[in-house]
PQR file of N, CA, C, O and H, with PARSE charges and radii, in Angstrom:
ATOM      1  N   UNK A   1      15.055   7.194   6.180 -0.4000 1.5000
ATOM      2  CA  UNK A   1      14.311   8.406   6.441 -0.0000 2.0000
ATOM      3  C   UNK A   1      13.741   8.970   5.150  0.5500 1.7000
ATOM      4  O   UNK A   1      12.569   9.340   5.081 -0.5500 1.4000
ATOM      5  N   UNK A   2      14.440   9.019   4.305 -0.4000 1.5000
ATOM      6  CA  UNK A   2      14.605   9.409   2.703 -0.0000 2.0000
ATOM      7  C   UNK A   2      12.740   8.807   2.049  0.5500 1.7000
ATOM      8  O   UNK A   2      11.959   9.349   1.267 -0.5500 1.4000
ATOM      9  H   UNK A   2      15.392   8.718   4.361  0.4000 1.0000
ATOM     10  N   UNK A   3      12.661   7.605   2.774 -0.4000 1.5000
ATOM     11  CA  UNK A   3      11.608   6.305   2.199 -0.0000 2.0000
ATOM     12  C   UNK A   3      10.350   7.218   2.449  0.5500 1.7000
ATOM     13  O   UNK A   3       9.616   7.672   1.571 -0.5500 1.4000
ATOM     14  H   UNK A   3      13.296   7.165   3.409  0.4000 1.0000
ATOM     15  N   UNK A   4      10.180   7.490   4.447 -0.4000 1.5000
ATOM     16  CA  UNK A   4       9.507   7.747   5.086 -0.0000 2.0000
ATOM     17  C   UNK A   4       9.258   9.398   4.510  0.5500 1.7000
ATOM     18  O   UNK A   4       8.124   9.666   4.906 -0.5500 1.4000
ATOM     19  H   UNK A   4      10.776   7.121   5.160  0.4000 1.0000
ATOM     20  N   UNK A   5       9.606  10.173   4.031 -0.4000 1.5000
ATOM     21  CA  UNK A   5       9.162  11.603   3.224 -0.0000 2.0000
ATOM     22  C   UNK A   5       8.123  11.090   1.794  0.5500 1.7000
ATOM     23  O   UNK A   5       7.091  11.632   1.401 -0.5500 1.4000
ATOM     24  H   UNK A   5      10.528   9.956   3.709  0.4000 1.0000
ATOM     25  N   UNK A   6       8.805   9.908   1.249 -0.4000 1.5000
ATOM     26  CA  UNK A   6       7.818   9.575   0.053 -0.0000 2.0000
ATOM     27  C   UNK A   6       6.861   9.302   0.716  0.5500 1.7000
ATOM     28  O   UNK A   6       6.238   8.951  -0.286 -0.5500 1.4000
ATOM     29  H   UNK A   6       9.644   9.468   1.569  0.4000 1.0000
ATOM     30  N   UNK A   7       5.866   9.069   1.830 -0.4000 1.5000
ATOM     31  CA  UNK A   7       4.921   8.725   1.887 -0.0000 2.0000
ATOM     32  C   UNK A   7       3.386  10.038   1.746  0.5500 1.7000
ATOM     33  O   UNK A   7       2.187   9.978   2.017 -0.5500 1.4000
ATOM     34  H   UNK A   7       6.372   9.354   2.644  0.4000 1.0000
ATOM     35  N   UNK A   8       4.050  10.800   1.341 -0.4000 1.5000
ATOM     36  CA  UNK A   8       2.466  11.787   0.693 -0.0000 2.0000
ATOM     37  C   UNK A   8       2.487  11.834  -0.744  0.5500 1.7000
ATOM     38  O   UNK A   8       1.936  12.714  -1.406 -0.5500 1.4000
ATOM     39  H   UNK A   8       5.024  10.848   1.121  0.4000 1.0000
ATOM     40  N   UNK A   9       3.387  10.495  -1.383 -0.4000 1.5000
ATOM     41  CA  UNK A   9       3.383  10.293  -2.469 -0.0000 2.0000
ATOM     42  C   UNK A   9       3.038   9.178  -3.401  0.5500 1.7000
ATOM     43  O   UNK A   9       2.872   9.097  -4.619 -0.5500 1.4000
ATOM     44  H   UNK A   9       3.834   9.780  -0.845  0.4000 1.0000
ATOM     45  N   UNK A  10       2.986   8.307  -2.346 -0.4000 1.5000
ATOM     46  CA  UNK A  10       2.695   6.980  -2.028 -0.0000 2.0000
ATOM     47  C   UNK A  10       0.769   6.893  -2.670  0.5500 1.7000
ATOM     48  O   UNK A  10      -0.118   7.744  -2.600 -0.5500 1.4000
ATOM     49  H   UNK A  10       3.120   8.373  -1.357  0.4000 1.0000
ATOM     50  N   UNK A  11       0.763   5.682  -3.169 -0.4000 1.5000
ATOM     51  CA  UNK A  11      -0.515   5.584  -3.530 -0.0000 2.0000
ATOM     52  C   UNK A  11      -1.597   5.582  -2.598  0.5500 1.7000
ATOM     53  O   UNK A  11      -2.108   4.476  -2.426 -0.5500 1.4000
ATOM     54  H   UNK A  11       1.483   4.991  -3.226  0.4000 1.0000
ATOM     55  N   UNK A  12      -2.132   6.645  -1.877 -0.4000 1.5000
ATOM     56  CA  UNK A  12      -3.261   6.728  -0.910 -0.0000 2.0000
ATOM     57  C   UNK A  12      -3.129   6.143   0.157  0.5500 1.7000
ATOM     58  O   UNK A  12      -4.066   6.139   0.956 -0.5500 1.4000
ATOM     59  H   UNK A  12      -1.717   7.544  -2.017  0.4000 1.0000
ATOM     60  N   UNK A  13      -1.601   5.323   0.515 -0.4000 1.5000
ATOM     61  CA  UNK A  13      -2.013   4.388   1.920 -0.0000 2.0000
ATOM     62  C   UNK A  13      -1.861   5.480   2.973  0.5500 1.7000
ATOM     63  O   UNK A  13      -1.489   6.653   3.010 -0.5500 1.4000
ATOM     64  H   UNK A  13      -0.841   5.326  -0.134  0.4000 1.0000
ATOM     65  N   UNK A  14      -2.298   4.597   3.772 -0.4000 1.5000
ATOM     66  CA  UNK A  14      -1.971   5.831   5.771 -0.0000 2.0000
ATOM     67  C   UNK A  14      -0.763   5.597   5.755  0.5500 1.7000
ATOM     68  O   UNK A  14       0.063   4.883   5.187 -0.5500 1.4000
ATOM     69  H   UNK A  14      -2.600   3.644   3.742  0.4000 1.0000
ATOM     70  N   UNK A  15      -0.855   6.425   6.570 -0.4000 1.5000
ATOM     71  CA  UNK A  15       1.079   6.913   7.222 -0.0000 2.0000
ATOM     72  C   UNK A  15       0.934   5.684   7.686  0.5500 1.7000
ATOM     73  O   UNK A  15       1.162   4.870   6.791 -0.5500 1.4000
ATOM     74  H   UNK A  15      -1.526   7.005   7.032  0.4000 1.0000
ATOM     75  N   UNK A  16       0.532   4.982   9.134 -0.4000 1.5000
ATOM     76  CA  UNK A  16       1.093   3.666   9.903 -0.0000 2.0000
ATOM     77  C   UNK A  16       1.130   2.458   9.063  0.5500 1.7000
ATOM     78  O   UNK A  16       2.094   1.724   9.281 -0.5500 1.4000
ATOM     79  H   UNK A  16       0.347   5.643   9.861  0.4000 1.0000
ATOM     80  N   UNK A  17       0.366   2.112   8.223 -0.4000 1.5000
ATOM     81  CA  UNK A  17       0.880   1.427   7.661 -0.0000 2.0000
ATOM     82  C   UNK A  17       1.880   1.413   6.309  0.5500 1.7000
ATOM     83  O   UNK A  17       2.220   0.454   5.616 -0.5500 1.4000
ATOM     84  H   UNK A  17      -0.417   2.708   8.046  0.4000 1.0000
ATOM     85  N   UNK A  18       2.256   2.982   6.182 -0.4000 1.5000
ATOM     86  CA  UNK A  18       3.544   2.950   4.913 -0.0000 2.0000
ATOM     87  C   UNK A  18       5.161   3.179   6.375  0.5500 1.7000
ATOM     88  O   UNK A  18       6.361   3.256   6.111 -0.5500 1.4000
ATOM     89  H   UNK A  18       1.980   3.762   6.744  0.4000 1.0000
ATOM     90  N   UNK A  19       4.584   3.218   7.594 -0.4000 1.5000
ATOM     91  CA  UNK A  19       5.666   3.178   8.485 -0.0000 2.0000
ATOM     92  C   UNK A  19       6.453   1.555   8.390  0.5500 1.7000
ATOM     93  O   UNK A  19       7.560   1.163   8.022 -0.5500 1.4000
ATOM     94  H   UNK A  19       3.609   3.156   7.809  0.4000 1.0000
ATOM     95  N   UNK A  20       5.286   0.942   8.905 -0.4000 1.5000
ATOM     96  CA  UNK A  20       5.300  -0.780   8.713 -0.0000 2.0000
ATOM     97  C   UNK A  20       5.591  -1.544   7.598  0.5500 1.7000
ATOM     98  O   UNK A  20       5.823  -2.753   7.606 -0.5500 1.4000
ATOM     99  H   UNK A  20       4.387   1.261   9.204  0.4000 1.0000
ATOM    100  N   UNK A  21       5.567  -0.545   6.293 -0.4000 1.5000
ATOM    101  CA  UNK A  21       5.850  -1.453   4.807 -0.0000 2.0000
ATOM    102  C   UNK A  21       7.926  -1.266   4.725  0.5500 1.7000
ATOM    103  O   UNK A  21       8.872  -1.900   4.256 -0.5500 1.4000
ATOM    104  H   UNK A  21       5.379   0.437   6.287  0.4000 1.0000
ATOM    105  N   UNK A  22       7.672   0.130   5.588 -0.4000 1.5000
ATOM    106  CA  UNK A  22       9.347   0.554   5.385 -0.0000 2.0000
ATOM    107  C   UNK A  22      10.149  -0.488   6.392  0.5500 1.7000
ATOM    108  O   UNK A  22      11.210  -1.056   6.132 -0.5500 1.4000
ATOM    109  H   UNK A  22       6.905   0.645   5.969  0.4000 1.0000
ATOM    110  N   UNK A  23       9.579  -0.564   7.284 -0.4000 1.5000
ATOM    111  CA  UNK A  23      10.145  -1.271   8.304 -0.0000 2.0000
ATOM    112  C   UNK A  23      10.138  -2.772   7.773  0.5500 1.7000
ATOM    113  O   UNK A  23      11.289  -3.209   7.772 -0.5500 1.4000
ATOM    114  H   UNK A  23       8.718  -0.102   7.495  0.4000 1.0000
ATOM    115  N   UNK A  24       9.258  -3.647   7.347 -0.4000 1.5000
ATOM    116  CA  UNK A  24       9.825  -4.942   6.804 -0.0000 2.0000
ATOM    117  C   UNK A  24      10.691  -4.454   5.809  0.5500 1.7000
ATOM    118  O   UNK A  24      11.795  -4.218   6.300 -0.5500 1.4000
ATOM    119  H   UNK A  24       8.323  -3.292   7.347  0.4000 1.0000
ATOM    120  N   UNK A  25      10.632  -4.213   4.626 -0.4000 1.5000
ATOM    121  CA  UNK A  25      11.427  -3.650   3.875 -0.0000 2.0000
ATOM    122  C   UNK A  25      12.888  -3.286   4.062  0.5500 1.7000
ATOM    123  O   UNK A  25      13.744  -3.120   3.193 -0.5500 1.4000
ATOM    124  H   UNK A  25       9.735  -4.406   4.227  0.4000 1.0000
ATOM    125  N   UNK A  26      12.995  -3.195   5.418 -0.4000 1.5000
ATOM    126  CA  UNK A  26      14.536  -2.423   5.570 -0.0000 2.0000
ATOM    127  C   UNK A  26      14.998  -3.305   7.006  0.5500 1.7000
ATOM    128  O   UNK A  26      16.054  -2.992   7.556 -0.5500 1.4000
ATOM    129  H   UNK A  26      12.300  -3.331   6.124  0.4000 1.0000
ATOM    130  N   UNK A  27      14.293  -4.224   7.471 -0.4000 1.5000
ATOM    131  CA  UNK A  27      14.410  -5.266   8.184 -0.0000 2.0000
ATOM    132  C   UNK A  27      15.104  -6.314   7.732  0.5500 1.7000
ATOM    133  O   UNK A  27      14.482  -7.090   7.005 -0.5500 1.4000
ATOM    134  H   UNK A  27      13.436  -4.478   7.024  0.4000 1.0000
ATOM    135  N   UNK A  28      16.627  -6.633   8.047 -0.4000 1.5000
ATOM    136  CA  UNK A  28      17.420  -7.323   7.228 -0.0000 2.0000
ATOM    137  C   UNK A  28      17.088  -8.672   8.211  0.5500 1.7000
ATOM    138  O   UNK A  28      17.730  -9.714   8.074 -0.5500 1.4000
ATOM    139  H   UNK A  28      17.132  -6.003   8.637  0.4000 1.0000
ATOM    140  N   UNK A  29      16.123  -8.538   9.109 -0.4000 1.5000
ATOM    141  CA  UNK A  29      16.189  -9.906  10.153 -0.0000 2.0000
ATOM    142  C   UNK A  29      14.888 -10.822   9.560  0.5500 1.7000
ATOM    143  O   UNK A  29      13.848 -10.213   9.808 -0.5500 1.4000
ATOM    144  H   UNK A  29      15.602  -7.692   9.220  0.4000 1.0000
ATOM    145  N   UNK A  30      14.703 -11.735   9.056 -0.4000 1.5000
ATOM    146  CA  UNK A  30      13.192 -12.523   8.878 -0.0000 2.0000
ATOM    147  C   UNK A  30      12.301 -13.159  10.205  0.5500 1.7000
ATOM    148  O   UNK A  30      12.794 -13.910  11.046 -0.5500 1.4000
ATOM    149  H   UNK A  30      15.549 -12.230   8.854  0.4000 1.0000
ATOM    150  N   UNK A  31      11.245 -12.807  10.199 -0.4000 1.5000
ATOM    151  CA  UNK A  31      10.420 -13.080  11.404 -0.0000 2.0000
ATOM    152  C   UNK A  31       9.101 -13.340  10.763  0.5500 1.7000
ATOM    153  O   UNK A  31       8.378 -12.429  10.358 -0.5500 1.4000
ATOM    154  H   UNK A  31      10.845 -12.197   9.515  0.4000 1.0000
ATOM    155  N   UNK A  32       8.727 -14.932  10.658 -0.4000 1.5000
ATOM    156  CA  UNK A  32       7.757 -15.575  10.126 -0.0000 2.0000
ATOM    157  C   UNK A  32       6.457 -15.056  11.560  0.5500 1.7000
ATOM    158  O   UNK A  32       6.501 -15.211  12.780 -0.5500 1.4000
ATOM    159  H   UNK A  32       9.314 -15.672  10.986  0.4000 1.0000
ATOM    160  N   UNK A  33       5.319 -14.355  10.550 -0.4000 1.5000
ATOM    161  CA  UNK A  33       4.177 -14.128  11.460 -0.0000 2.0000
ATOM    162  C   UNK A  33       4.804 -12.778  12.400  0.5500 1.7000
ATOM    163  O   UNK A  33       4.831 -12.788  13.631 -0.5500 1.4000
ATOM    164  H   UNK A  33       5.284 -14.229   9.559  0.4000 1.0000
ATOM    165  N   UNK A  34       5.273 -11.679  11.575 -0.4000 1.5000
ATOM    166  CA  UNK A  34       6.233 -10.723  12.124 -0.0000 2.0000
ATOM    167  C   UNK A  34       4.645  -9.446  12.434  0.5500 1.7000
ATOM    168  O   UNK A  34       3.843  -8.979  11.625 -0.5500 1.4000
ATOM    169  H   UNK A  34       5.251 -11.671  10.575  0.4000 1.0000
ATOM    170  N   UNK A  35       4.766  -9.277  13.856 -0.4000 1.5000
ATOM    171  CA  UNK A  35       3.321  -8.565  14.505 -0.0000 2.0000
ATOM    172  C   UNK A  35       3.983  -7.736  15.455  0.5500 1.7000
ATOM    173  O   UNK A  35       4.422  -8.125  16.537 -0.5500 1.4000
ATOM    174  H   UNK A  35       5.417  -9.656  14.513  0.4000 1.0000
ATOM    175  N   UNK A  36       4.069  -5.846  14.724 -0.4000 1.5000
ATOM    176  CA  UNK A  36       4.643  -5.451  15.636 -0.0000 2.0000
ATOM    177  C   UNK A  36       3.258  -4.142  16.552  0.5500 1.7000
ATOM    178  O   UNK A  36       2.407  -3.433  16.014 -0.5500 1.4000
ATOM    179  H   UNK A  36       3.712  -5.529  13.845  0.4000 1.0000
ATOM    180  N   UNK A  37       3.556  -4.295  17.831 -0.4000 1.5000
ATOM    181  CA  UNK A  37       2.709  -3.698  18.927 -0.0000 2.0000
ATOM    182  C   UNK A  37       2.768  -2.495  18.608  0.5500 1.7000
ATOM    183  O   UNK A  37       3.746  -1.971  18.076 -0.5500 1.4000
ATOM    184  H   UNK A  37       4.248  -4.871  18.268  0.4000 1.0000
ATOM    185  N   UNK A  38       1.699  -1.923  18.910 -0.4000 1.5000
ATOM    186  CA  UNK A  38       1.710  -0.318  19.253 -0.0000 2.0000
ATOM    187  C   UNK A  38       2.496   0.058  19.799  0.5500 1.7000
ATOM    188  O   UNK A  38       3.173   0.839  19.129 -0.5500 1.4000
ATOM    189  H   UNK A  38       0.904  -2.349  19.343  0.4000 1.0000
ATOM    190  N   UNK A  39       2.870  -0.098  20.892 -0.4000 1.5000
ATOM    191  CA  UNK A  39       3.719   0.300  21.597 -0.0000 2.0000
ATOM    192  C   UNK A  39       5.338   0.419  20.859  0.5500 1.7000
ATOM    193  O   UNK A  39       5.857   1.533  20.787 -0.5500 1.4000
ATOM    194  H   UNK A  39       2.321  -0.732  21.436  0.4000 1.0000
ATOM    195  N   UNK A  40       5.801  -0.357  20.524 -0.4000 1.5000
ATOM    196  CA  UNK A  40       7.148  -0.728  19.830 -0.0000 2.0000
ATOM    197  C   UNK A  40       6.351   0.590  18.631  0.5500 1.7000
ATOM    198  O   UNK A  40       6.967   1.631  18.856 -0.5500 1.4000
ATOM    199  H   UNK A  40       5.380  -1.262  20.582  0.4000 1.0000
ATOM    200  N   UNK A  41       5.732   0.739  17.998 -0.4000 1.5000
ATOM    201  CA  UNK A  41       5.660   1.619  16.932 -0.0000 2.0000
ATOM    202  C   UNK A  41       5.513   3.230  17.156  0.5500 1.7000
ATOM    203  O   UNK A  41       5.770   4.133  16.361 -0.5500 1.4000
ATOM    204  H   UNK A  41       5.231  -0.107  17.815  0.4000 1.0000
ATOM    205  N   UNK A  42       5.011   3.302  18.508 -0.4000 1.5000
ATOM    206  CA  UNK A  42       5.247   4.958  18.721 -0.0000 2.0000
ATOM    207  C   UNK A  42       6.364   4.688  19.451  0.5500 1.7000
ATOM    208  O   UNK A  42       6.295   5.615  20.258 -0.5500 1.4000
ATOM    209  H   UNK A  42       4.802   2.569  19.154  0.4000 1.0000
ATOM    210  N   UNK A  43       7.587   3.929  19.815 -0.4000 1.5000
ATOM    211  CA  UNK A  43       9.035   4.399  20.367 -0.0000 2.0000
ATOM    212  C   UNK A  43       9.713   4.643  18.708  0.5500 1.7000
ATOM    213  O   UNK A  43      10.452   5.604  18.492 -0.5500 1.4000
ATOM    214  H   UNK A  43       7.643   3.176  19.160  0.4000 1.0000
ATOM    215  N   UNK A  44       9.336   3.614  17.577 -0.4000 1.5000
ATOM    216  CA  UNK A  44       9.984   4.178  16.234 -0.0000 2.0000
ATOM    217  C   UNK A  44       9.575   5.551  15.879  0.5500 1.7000
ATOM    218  O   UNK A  44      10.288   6.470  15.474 -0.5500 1.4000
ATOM    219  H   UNK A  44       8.736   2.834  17.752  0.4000 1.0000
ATOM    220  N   UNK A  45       8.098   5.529  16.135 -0.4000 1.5000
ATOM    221  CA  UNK A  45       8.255   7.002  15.414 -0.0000 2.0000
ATOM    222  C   UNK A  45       8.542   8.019  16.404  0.5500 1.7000
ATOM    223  O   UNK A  45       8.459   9.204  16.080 -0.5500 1.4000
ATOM    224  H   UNK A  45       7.519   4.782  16.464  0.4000 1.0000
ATOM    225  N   UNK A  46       8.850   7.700  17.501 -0.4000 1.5000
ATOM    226  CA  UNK A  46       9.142   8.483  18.488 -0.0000 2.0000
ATOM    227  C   UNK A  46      10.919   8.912  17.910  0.5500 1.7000
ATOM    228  O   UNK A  46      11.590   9.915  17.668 -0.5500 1.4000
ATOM    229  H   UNK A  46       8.917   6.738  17.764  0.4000 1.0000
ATOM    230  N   UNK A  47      10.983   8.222  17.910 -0.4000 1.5000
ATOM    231  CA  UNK A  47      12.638   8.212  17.342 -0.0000 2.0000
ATOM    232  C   UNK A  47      12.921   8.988  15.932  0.5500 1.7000
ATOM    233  O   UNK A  47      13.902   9.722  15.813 -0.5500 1.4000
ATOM    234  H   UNK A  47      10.438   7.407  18.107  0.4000 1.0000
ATOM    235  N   UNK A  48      11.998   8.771  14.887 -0.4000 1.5000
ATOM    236  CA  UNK A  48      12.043   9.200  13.809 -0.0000 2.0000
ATOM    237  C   UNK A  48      12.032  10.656  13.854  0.5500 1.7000
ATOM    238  O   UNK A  48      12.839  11.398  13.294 -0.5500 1.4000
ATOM    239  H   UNK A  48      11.201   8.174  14.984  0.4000 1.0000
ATOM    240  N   UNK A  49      10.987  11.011  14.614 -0.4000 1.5000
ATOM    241  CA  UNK A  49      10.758  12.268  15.342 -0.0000 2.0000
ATOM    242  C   UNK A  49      12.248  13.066  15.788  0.5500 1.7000
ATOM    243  O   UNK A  49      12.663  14.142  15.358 -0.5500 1.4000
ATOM    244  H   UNK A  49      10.332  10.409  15.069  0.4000 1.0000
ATOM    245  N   UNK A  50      12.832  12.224  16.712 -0.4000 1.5000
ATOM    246  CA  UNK A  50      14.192  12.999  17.252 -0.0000 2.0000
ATOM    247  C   UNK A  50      15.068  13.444  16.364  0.5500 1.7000
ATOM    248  O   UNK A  50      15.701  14.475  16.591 -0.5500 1.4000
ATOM    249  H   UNK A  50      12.495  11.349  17.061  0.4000 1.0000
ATOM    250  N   UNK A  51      15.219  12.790  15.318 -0.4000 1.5000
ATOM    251  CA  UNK A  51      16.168  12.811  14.257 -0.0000 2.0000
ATOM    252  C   UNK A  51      15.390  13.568  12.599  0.5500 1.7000
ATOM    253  O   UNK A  51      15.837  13.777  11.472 -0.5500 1.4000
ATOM    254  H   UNK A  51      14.705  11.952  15.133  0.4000 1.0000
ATOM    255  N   UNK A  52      14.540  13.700  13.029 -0.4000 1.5000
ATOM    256  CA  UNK A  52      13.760  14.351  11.580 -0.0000 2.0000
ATOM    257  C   UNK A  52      14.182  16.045  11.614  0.5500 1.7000
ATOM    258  O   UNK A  52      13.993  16.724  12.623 -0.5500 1.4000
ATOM    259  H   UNK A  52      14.177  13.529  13.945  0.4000 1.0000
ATOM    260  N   UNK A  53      14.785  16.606  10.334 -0.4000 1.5000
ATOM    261  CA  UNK A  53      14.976  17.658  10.652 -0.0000 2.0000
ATOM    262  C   UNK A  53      13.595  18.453  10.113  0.5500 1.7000
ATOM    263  O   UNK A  53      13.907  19.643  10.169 -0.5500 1.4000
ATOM    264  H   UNK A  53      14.939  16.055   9.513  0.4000 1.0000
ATOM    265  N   UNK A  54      12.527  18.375   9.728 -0.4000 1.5000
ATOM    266  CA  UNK A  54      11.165  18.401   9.444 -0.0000 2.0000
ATOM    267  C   UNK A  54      10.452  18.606  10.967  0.5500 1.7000
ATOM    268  O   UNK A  54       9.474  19.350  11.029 -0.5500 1.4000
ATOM    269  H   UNK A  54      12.274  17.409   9.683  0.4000 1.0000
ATOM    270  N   UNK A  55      10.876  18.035  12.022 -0.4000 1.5000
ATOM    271  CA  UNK A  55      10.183  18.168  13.295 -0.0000 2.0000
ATOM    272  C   UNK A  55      10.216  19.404  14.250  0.5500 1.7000
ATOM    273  O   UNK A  55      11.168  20.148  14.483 -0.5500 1.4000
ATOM    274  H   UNK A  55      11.671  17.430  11.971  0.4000 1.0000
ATOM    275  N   UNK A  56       9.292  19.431  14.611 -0.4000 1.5000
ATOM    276  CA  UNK A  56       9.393  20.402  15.866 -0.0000 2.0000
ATOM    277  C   UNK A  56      10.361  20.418  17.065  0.5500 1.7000
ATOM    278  O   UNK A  56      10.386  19.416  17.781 -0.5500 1.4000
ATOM    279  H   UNK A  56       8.519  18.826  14.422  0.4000 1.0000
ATOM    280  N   UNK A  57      11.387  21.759  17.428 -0.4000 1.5000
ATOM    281  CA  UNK A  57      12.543  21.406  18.217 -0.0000 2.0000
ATOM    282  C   UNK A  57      11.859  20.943  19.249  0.5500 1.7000
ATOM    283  O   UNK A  57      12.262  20.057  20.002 -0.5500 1.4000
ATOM    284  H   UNK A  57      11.367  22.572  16.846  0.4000 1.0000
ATOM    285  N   UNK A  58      10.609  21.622  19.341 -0.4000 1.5000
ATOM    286  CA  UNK A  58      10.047  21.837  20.786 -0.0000 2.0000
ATOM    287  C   UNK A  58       9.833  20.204  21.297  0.5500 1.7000
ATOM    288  O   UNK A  58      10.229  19.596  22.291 -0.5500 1.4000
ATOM    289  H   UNK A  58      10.281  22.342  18.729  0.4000 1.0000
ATOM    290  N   UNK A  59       8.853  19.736  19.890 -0.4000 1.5000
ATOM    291  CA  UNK A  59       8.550  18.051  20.004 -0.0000 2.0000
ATOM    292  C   UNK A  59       9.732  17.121  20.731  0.5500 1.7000
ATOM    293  O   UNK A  59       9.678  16.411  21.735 -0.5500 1.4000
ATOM    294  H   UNK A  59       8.532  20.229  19.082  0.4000 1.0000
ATOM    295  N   UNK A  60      11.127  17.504  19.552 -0.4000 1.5000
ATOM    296  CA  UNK A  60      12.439  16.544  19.690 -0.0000 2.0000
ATOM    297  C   UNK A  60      12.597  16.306  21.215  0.5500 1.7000
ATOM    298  O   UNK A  60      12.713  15.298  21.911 -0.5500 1.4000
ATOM    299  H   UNK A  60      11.171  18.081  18.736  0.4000 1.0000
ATOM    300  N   UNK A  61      12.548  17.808  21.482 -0.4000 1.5000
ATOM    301  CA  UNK A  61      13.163  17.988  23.092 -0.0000 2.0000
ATOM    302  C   UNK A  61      11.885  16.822  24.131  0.5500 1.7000
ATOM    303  O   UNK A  61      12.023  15.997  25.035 -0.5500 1.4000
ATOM    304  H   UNK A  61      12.454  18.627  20.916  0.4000 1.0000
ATOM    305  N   UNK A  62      10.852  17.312  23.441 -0.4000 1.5000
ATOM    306  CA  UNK A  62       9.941  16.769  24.657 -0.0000 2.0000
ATOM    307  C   UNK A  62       9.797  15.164  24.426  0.5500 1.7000
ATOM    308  O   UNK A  62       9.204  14.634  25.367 -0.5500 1.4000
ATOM    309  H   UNK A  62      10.740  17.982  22.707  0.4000 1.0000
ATOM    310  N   UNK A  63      10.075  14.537  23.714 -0.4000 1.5000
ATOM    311  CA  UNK A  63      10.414  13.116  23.454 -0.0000 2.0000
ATOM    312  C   UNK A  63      11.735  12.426  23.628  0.5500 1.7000
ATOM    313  O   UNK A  63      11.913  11.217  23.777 -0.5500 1.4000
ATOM    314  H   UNK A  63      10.556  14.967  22.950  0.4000 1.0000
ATOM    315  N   UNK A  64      12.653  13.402  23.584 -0.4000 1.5000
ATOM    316  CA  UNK A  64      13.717  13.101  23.910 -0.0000 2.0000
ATOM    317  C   UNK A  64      13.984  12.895  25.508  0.5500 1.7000
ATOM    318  O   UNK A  64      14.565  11.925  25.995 -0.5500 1.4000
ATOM    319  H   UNK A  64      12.508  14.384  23.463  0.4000 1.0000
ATOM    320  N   UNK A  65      13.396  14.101  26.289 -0.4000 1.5000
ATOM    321  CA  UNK A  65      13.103  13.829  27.700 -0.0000 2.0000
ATOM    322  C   UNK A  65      12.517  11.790  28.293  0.5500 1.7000
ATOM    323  O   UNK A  65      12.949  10.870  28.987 -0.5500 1.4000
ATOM    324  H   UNK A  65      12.924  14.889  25.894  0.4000 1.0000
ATOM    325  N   UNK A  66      11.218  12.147  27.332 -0.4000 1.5000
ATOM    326  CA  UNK A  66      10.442  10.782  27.648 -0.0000 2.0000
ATOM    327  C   UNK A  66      11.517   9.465  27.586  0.5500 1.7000
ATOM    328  O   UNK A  66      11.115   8.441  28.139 -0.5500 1.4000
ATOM    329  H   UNK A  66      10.866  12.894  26.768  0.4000 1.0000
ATOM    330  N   UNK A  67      12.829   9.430  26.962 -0.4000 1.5000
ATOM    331  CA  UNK A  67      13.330   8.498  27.128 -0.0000 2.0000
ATOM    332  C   UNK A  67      14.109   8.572  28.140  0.5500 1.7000
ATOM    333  O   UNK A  67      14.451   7.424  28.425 -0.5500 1.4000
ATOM    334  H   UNK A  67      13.155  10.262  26.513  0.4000 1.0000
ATOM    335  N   UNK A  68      14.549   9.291  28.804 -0.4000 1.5000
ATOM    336  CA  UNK A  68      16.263   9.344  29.503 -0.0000 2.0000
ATOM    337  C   UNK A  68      15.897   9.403  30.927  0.5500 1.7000
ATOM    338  O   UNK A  68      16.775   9.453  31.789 -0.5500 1.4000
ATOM    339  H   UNK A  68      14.270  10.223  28.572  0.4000 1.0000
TER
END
């Protein structure tokens, strides 16, 4: 989470792809030709979201719903 705050510090990249640099990075699994979907990437940041104390309660709650 710690990684994901450095990114307005980060040399000019976008947020989705400094999401995706953290995620290989901290991916202890190897996956040759590793292509992850949209979909799979707003349930991470959907998640990141739940647990960010930076987020909106209102957000947490309403994403938190979307899963259960």
């Amino acid at each position: 989470m710690k990684d994901l705050q450095n990114w307005r510090i980060s040399d000019g990249i976008d947020f989705i792809s400094y999401v995706k640099y953290i995620i290989a990075v901290t991916d202890p699994e190897y996956r040759p030709g590793f292509n992850i979907t949209l979909k799979k990437l707003v349930e991470i940041l959907d998640r990141i979201i739940i647990i960010s104390s930076f987020s909106c309660i209102d957000l947490r709650r309403k994403i938190k719903k979307k899963y259960i």
